[in-house]
N, C-alpha and C positions, 0 to 999 in steps of 0.2 A: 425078302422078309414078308411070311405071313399078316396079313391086316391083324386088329383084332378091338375089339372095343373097352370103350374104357367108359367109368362117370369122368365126369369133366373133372373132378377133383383127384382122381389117378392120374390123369392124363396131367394136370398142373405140376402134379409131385414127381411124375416118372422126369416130365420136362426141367425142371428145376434140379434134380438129381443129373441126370444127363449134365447138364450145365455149369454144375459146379465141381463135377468129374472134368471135365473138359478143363474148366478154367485150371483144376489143382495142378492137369497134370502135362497140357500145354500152353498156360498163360491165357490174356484175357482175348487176343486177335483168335482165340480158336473157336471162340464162342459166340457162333453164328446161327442165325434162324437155319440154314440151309444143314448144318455141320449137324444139328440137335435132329432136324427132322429124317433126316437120313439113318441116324442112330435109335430113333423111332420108328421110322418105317412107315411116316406118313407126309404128309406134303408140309410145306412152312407156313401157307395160311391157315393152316390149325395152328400154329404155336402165335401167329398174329392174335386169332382168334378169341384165346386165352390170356393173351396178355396187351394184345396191344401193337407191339413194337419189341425190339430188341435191348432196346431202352428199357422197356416193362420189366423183361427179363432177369434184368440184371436190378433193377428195384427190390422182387419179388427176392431173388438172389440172396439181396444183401441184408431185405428183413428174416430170409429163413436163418442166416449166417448169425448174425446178431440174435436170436430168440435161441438161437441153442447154444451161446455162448453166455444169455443171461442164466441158463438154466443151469448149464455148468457150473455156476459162480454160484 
């Protein structure tokens, strides 16, 4: 896979998208630094980078999850 560059705020959303495709549609052990950045096309200290930890991740995760469920409502 081609590199290609992102703002840092594409690259938070592509990651977080990637992430919660993973979790819907292989559960939560699928949702790896390694899993995400493979599907990105770039290495896992960039998604460290961004967030932190894999712990971050799933923080970042569960606030996007929740803001668009308050929005729904």
């Amino acid at each position: 896979m081609k590199r290609r560059r992102r703002t840092a705020e594409a690259a938070k959303t592509e990651i977080l998208e990637i992430s919660e495709r993973l979790l819907v549609t292989s559960g939560p052990e699928s949702v790896r630094l390694e899993a995400i950045a493979q599907e990105m096309g770039v290495s896992h200290p960039t998604i460290l980078h961004h967030f932190g930890s894999i712990e971050g991740v799933f923080v970042a995760l569960q606030q996007k999850v929740s803001r668009q469920i308050r929005e729904d409502l």
